[in-house]
N, C-alpha and C positions, 0 to 999 in steps of 0.2 A: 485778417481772417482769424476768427478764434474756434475751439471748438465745438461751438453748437452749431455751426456753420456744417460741419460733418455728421452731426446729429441730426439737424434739420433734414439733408440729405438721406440717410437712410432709413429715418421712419417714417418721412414722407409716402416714399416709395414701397418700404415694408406693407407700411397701415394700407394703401392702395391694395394692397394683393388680398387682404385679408375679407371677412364679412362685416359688413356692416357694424355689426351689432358687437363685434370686437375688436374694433379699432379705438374705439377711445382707450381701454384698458392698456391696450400696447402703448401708445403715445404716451400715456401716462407711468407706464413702465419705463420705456424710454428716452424721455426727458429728463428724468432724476428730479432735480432740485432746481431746475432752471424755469423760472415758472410761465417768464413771455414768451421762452421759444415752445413750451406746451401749449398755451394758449394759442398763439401763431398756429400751432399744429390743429388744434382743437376746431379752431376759424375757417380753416382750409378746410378740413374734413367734413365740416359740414356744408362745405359746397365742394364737393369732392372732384362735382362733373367741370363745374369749371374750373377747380386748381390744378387737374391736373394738366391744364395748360401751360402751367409754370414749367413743366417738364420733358416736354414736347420737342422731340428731335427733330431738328431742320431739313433732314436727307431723306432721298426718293423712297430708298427701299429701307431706312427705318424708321417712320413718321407711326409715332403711338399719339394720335393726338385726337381729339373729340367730334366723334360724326352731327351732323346737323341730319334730323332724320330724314327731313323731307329733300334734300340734296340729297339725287338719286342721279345717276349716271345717264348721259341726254339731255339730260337741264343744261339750262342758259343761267350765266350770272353774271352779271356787268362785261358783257363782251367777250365772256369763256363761254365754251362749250366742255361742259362736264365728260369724261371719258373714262376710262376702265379707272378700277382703284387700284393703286400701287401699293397701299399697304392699309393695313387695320387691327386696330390692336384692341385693347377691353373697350374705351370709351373713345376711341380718332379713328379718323380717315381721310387718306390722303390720295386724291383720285389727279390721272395725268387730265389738261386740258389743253386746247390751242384757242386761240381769239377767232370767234367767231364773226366777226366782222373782214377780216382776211388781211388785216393791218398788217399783222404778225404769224409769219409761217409755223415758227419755231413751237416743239412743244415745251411745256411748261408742270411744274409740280406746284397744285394746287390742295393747301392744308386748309381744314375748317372745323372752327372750335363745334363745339354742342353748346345750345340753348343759351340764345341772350347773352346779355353783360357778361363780361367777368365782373369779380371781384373789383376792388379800387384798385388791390396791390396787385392783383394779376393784370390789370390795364397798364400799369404803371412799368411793370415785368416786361409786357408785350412791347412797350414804345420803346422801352432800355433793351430790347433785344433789334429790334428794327432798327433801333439805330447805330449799332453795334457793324450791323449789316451794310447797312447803306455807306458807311463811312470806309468799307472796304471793297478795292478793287484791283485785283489780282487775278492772274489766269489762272491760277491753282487753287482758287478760291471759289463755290459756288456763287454767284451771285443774287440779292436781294431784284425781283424784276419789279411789283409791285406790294404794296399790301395796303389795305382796306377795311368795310365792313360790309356785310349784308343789309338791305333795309332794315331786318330785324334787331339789330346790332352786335351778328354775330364777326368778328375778329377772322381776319386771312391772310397769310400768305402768301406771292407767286416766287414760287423760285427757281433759277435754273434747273430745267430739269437733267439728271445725268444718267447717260442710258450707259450703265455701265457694271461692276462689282467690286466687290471693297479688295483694299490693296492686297492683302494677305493671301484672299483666294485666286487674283489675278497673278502673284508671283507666283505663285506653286501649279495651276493650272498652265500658265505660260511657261513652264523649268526655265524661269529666267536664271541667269548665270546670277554668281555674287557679285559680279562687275555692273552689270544691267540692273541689280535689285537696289545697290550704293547710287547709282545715277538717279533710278526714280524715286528713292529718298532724296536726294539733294533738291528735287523739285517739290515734295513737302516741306521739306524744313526751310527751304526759303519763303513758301508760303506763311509760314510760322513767325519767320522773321520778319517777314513785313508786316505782319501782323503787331507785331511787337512794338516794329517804329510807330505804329499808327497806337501804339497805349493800350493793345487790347492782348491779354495773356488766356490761352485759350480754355486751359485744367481738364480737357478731353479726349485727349489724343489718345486715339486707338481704331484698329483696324474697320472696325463698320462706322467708326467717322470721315472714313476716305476713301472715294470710289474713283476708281480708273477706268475710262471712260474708251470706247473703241479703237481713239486714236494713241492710247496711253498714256495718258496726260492726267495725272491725279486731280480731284477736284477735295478741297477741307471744308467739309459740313460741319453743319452740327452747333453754333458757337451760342448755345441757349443757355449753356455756364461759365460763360466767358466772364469776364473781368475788366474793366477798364480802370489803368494805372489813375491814380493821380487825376481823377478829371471829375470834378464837382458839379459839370452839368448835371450827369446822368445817376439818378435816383442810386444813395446807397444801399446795398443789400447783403451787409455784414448779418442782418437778421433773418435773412431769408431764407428758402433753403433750395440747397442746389442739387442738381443729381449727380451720384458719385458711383464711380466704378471699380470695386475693389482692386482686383485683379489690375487694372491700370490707372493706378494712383499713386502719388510720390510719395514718401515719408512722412512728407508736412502737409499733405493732404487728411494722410489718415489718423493724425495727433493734433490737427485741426492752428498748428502752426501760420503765418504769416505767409502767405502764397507769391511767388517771384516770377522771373519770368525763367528762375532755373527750376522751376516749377513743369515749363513747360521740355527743359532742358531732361530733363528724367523722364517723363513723359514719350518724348521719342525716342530715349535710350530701349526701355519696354518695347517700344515700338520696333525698333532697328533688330533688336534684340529676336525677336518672334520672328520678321521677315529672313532673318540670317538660318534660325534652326528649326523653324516652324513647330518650336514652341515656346511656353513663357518662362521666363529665368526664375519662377520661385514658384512651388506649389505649397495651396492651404484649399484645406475644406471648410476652415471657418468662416461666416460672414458677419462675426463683428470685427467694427475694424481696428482695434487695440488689439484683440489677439492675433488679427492679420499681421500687423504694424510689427508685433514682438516675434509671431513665427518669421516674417522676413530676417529678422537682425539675428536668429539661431543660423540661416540658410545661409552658404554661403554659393556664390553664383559662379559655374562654371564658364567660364567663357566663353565667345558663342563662337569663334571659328574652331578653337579648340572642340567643343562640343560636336559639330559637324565632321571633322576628321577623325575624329576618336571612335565615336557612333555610325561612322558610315553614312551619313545622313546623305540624300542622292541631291547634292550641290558640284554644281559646277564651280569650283574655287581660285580657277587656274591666276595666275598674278594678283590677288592678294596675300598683302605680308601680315605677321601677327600684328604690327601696328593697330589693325582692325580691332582687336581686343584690349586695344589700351585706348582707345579712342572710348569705346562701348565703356568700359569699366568709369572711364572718367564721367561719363554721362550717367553713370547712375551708382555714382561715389551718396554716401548717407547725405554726408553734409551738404545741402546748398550753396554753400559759398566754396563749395571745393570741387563742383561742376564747372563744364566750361563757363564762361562768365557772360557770355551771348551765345546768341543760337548762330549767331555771322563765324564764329572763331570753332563751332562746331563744323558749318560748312567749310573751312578753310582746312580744316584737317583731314576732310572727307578729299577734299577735291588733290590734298598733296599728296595722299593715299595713293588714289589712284592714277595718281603723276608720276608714280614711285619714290616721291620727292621725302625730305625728314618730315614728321609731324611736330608740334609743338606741344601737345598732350607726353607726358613722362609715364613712362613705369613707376608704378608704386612700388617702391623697395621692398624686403621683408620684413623690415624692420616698424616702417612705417604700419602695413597692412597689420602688422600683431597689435601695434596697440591702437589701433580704430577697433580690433575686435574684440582685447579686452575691453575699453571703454563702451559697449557698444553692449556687451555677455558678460555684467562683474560676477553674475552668478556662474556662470559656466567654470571663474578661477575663484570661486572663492570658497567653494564648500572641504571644507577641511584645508585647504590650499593645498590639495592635491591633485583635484581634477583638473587637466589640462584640455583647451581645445583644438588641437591641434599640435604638430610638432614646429610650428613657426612659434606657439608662445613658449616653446625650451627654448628656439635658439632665442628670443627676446631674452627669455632665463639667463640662459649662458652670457650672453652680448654683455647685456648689462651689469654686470655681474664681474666681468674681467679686473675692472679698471678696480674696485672693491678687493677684489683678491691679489690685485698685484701689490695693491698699498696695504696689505694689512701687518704686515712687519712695521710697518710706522704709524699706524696707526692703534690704539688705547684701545678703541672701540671692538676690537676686532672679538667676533662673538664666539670664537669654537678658543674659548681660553686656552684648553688643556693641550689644544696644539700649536701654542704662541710662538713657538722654537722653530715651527717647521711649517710660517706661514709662507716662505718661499717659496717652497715642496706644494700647498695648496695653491698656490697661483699662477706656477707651473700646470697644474693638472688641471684649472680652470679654463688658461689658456689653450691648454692642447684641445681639451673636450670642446668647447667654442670655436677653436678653428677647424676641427675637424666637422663640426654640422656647417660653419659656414661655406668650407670649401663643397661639402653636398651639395648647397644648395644652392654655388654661385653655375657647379655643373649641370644642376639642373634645370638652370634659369631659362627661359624659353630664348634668350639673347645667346647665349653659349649651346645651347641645342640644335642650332643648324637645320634648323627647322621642323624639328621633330619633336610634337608635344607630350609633355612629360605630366602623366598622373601623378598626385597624391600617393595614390599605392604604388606607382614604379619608383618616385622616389624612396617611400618608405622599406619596400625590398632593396633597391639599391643601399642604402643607407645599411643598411641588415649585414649586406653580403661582403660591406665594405666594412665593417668593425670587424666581423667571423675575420679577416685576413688580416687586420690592422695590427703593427707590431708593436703598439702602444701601451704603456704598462698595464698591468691589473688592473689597479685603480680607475683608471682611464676607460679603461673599454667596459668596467661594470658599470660606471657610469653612463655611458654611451649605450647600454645594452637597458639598464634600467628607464632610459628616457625614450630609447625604442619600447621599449613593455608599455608602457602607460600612454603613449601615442599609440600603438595598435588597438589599444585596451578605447583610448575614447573613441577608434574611429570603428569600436563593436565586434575588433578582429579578435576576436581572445583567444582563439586555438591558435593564432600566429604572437599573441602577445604570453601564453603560455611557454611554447619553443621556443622565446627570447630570454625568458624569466630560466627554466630550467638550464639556459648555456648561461649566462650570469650566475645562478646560484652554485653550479659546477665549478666554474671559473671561481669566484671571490671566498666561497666557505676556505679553502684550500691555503688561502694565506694563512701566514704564521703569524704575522704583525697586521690585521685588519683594520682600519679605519672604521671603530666601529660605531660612528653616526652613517657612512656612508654601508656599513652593513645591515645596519638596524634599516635604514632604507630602502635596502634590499627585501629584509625581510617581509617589510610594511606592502611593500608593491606586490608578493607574491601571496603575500594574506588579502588585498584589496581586491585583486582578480581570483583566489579563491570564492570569495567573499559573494565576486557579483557573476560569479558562474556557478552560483549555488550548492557548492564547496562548504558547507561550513565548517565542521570538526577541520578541516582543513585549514580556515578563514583564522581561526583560533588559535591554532598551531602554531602558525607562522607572523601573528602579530602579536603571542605572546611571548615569542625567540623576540620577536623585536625590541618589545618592552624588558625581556631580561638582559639584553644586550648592551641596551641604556644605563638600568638599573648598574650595570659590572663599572660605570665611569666612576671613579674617585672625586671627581668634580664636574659637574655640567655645564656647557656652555649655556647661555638661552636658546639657542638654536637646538642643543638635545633637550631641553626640556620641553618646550614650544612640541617637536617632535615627538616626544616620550605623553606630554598631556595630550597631544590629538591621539598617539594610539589607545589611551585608555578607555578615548571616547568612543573609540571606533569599537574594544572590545564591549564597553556597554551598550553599545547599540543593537550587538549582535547578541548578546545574552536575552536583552530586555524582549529580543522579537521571536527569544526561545522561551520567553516566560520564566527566566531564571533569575529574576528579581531578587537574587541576594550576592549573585554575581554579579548583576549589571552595577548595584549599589556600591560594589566593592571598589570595581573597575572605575566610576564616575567619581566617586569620593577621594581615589588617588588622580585622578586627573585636577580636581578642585584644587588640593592641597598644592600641586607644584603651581597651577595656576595663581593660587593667591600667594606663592614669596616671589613668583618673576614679575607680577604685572602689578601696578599702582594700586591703590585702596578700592579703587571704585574702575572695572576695566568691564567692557563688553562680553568678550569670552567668557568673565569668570561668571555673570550674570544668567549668561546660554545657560553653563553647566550648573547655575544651582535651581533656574528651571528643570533642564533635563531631571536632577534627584528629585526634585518638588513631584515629576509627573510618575517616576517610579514609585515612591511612596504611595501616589494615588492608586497606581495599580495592584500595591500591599495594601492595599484599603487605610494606612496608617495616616489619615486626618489630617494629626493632631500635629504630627511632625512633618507632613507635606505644606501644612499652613505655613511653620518653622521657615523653612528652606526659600518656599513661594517671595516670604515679606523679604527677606534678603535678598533674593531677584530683583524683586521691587524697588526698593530704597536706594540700589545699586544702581537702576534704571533711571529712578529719579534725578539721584545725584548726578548724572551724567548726564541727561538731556532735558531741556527746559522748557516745560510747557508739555504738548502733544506727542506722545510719541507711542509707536505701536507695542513698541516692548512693555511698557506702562500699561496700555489696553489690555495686552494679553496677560499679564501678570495681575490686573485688577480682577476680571474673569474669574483666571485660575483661583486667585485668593479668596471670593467670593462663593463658588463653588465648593472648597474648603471649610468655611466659615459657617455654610449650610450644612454640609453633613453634621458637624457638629452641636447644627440646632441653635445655632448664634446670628438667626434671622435679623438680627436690629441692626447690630454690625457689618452682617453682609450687603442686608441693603444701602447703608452709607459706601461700602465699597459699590455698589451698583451703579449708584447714583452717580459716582465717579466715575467710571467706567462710562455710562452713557456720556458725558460732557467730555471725555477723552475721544471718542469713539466721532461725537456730531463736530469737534475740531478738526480730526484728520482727514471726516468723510463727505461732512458737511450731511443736512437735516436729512436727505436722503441717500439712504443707503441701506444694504441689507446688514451692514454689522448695529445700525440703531434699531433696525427690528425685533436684531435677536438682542438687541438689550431692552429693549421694551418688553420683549417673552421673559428674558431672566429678572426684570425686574416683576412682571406678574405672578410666575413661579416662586418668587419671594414672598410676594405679599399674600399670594394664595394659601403658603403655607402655614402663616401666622395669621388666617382665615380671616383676612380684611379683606373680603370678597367684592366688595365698590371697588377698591382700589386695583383690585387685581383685574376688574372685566376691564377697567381702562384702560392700563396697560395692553392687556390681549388685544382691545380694539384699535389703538393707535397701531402695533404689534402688524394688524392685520389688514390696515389702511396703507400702511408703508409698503407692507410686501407686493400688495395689489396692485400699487402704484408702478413698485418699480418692475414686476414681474409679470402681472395680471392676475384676474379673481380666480383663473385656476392655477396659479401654481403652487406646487407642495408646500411653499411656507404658509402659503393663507392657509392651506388644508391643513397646517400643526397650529395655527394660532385659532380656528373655526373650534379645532376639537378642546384646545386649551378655553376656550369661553363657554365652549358646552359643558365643561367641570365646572367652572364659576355657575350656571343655572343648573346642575345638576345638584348640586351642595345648596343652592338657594333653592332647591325642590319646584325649580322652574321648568318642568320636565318637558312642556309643550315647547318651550323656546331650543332648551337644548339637545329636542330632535331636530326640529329643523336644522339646526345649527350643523350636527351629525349625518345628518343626508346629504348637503351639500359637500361635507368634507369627504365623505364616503367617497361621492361620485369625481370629486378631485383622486383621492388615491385609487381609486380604483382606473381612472382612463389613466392614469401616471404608474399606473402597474405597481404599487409602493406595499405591499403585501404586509408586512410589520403595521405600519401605521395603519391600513384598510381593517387589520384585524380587530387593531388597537378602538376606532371606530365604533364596529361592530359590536364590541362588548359593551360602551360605555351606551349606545342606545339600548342595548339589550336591558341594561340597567333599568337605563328611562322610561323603556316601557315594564318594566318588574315593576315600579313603583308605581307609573300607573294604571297598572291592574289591567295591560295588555298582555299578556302571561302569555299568548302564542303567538305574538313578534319578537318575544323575546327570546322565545327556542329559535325561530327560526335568526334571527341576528346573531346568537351564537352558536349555533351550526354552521352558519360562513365562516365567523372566528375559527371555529374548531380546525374547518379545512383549510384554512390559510396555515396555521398553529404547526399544523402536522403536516403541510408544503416546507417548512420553514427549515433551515439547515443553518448552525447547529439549535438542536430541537431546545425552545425556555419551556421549562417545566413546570414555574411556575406560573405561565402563563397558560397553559394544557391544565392545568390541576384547576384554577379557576373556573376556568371554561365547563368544564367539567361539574364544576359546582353547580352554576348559574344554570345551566340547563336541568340538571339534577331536583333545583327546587323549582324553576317556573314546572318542570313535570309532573311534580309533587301538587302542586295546584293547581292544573288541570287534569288531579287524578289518571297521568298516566305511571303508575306504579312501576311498572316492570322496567318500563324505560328509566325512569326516574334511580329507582336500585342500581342499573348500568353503571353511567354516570356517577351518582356518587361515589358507589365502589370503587370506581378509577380515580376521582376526587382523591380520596382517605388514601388511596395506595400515591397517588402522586405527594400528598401534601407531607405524610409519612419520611419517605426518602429527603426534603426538604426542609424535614422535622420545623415543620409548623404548628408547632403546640395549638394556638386560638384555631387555626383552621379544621385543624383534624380533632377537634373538638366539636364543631359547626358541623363536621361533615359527618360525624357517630350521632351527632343528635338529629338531624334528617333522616340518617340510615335507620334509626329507630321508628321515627312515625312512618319512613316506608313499609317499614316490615309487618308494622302494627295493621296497616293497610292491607296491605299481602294477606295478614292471617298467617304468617311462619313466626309463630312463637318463637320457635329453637331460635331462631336469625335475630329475632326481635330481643330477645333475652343476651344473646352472644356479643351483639351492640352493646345493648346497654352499661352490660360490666366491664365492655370495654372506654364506654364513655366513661363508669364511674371510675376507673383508672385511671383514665388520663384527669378526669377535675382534682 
């Protein structure tokens, strides 16, 4: 299974929902670069009525599958008698029938495509699903009864029919107990399992794939994306595409991974999961499935019998043990190979469960669980290395960490130099701080809690209330007190991570002999939470005690410097978002310097930081020495990694950008041209960062007015975006208007309104008010020149009213506007109007001191007035014009 396979699946289905006439754009949006699985898509689509038989669910009450028109209820069709429809969706329908020969009492779920053939590959789909069918026989299994065709050669179905409702609304309609809801799971997931033995892995499991039938006996529908291991009969459909359900998919489903039958093993977790709390263990509003894939690994999952006790949830729970939560956890552990390893060893744990017997499934330690989460969230620990996710990754912190502090008396490497004397004393306090969160959190452990489930937040208050009383030195309980602060602080508690920070700051300022990296620490946490509770004079405060606290060491370890360059960075970050660009410069420039005597010639960090100065310069508008700083980013970047890399991309970019303000167009474009061959390596030919280098490269060549070259660009520019996004979205509408300046400058006025209409009506149903403006002017243009002089008032009159919606107000975009209607008034001899206008022109362009403009704007105000017949006005211009020439 690769990922076009999860592609296939969702814009199959997407483009189905949409019109007509805009499904090819999205496919084409949605394929990227994959060019057979677009075409594939492209093939279907245009026989839409019959692909979407590929998709076609097997079950009574949810069959979306293709009505044949004249199969009308009453009819006879090879021995059925057609009867009520059980379901119907855009293009199927699936009517109940009995055999009307009276062979067969039983009724029956009868599906029937729409019109004719399928397809080759949808026939080929139909027979590899049939026989999927046929080959399985189980009581928990609906059964395949027949299937056929019409004379016409329309494709059918008979299958059992199941008079019944899907599992989920049957347990909760029924208040089945938790004991009763484990039983009639076990008679799914044995279904599953036989399934398995028989080579077929189902990838669909979920509540309206299984209905409980009156006697309560689950039936498993549905197996139209099923799988067959290992078995070369049956047609491969690695190309094909399958239907996929966000919300109930595994990991390796939605990153389009290798599919197993712990595939299927995650699957019922979901499943068990929803039946247990009736509802699903991880919520997103996204529907693509990467940012589903990545919101799940931010989410971490509450346990579901936890969840139910905790919540009141109205479950009957009586004789289940927490084991239930470590079974479920095991079942939708990330990794596949670290699920049960059958669906047989998941029933065995269910049934010892409920035998009160041990299970085989373990508790994941805390130790364990912290680094599946760092591995899983590097961003979550890595920005500054001070965000923490939780209070399990301190104690990982602490854990790991002891055995380092116990040995550094013997050990050379030992990095706080200045306290070489009293690294005993530091591995003492390592140890206490470390046993003291372990002992939290072995009392917390649902094993030692006696049955009573322990939050996050009650441990985290307990932990609180156990330092406040701990008789454990200073040192110790600041430490303990600062690793509560920043555990409150991620988990968004800041007025409880505040009242942490002020007992630590009370406590620790007070020493006489302070440990001051562990104070500077202090500091830093009380400035971070100023910082992100919108504190700032405060923010500043407290991380520049920190950085002077440093600054007081007569010698630094790397671990104060390391510490001392994040804070500089932090205070640059915070100046720069106050617009104090001589501050932030200051700040950043001493974080560089210690950066470059601790870390090697060529170090990552120090690369960050001389982008970061490179992008304040830019905001000093200073070029010339933002170029400076940019190439040493770069060359940094280079040396370091080989070949493609993004830091290279973005450092190409920025340099480039640089390179043009300066008017060193020849240059910039070789840096461009780089950039795009960085850019189509990491992203490959389609993607939205080659668009917008095929715009920066147009914007290049536009500039040094090689206008062939530059509509190229726009048009590739504009072909890519369309592609991947479709013909309305806002980048085609920047790359439409960027080709309308290419025939606006080629005096190709006719082309580049059209051009400008179509972009319009993108920004305008995208609500993009800036660009709609931006638009509106440049038509207005187009028809000034072509001597349309009352579309052009009226195209920037919409400008003017967008201009003056717009917050914070550009003035020099008002003072133009201003012009342009000024003069097309002026030649349609409306005077009066036209005087307005300008007037506010000259006073706008004035304040802006645009010398060419406000020249422009006294020499119209003159033939207006001339017009008028106000000498005085006419006269008062003029020597105002001849003042300014």
């Amino acid at each position: 299974m690769n990922q076009k396979v999860n592609q296939f699946t969702h814009i199959f289905n997407e483009a189905l929902d949409l019109p007509k006439e805009e499904r090819q754009a999205y496919v084409e949006k949605m394929s990227g670069s994959n060019a057979e699985l677009q075409q594939r898509l492209l093939d279907l689509l245009d026989s839409a009525e019959e692909a979407s038989a590929f998709f076609n669910d097997l079950q009574a009450d949810m069959y979306d599958s293709l009505v044949t028109q004249d199969l009308l209820t009453g009819s006879e069709l090879l021995n059925y008698k057609i009867g009520e429809k059980l379901g119907e969706g855009g293009m199927a329908t699936v009517y109940k029938a009995q055999r009307a020969d009276g062979l067969y009492e039983g009724e029956v779920a009868f599906k029937v495509f729409d019109k004719g053939k399928p397809h080759p590959e949808l026939a080929q789909r139909f027979e590899y699903e049939r026989k999927i069918l046929a080959s399985l026989s189980h009581p928990n299994i609906a059964q395949i009864i027949d299937a056929g065709a019409t004379p016409e050669g329309v494709p059918f179905y008979l299958l059992e029919y199941v008079n019944g409702q899907n599992v989920l609304a049957y347990v909760q309609e029924n208040q089945l107990s938790l004991q009763q809801t484990l039983e009639l799971f076990l008679k799914i997931a044995k279904a599953v399992q036989y399934a398995h033995q028989n080579f077929i892995i189902h990838r669909d499991i979920k509540p309206a794939n299984i209905l409980v039938d009156k006697r309560g006996e689950p039936k498993l529908l549905d197996f139209g994306i099923a799988k067959v291991m290992e078995n070369a009969a049956l047609p491969s459909l690695d190309t094909q595409a399958f239907l996929l359900t966000p919300e109930y998919a595994s990991p390796e489903q939605l990153v389009g991974k290798n599919i197993t039958t712990a595939t299927d093993v995650y699957l019922l977790g979901l499943l068990l999961y929803e039946l247990i709390t009736f509802a699903k263990p991880f919520t997103t509003k996204s529907k693509d499935l990467l940012a589903i894939h990545q919101e799940r690994q931010k989410q971490g999952i509450t346990p579901p019998l936890k969840r139910v006790r905790s919540q009141n949830i109205s479950r009957d729970t009586t004789g289940i043990s927490y084991d239930l939560d470590t079974i479920v956890n095991q079942m939708l552990t990330y990794e596949p190979e670290e699920r049960y390893s059958s669906v047989q060893s998941l029933v065995e744990d269910i049934e010892a469960l409920l035998a009160n017997q041990p299970i085989k499934a373990k508790a994941q330690d805390w130790l364990y669980q912290t680094k599946k989460y760092v591995k899983r969230n590097p961003a979550l620990v890595s920005l500054g290395g001070v965000l923490v996710a939780s209070l399990l990754t301190f104690t990982l912190v602490y854990i790991v960490n002891i055995n380092k502090a116990l040995t550094k008396a013997e050990q050379a490497t030992q990095e706080a130099r200045r306290f070489q004397k009293e690294s005993e004393k530091e591995a003492k306090v390592s140890k206490q701080v470390s046993g003291f969160l372990v002992d939290l959190f072995q009392s917390s452990h649902p094993d030692n809690a006696r049955g009573k489930e322990v939050t996050a937040q009650q441990i985290l208050e307990k932990g609180y209330k156990k330092i406040k009383k701990t008789k454990q030195s200073p040192e110790v309980k600041t430490r303990l007190l600062i690793t509560m602060s920043t555990t409150f602080r991620a988990f968004h508690q800041n007025k409880k991570a505040e009242e942490v920070m002020s007992e630590a700051l009370s406590l620790y300022t007070k020493e006489k002999n302070p440990n001051l990296i562990l104070l500077a620490s202090l500091y830093q946490e009380k400035g971070i939470l100023s910082r992100d509770t919108e504190k700032t004079e405060e923010a500043i405060e407290y991380l520049t005690k920190a950085t002077q606290t440093l600054e007081k060491l007569p010698q630094r370890s790397k671990e104060a410097n390391e510490l001392l360059s994040s804070l500089y960075g932090k205070l640059a970050y915070i100046y720069r978002q106050q617009n104090d660009l001589d501050k932030a410069l200051t700040e950043a420039k001493k974080g560089l310097a210690i950066q470059q005597k601790i870390y090697p010639e060529n170090h990552i960090g120090t690369a960050e930081t001389l982008f970061i100065i490179a992008g304040i310069y830019k905001s000093k508008m200073d070029y010339k020495t933002a170029e400076q700083y940019q190439r040493q980013s770069l060359n940094m970047c280079k040396a370091l990694f080989k070949g493609a890399h993004p830091g290279i991309a973005a450092n190409l970019g920025s340099l480039a950008f640089f390179l043009e303000k300066q008017k060193k167009y020849k240059e910039a474009e070789k840096i461009l041209q780089e950039s795009l061959q960085q850019n189509q390596q990491l992203y490959g030919e389609k993607h939205r960062s080659i668009a917008t280098a095929y715009n920066n490269l147009g914007n290049n060549t536009f500039a040094q007015k090689n206008y062939s070259e530059a509509i190229t660009y726009y048009k590739k520019a504009t072909a890519m975006s369309e592609g991947l996004f479709g013909r309305k979205s806002s980048g085609v509408a920047v790359y439409l208007h960027n080709q309308a300046r290419v025939r606006f400058r080629q005096k190709q006025f006719k082309e580049a309104i059209t051009l400008l209409k179509e972009a319009s009506q993108i920004n305008e149903d995208k609500k993009r008010k800036k660009n709609l403006a931006g638009n509106y002017i440049l038509l207005a243009r187009a028809y000034y020149d072509s001597e349309a002089y009352n579309n052009t008032i009226v195209n920037c009159k919409k400008a003017l009213e967008l201009y003056q919606s717009l917050k914070p107000s550009n003035t020099d975009a008002l003072a133009r506007t201003h012009y342009y209607i000024g003069q097309a008034q002026l030649k349609t001899a409306q005077y009066p109007q036209a005087a307005i206008h300008l007037n506010q022109a000259y006073e706008l362009f004035k304040t802006l001191k645009q010398a060419n403009n406000i020249k422009k704007s006294l020499e119209l105000l003159v033939t207006v007035y001339e017009q008028l017949k106000e000498p005085q006005k006419q006269k008062e211009f003029q020597l105002l014009l001849s003042a300014a020439k």
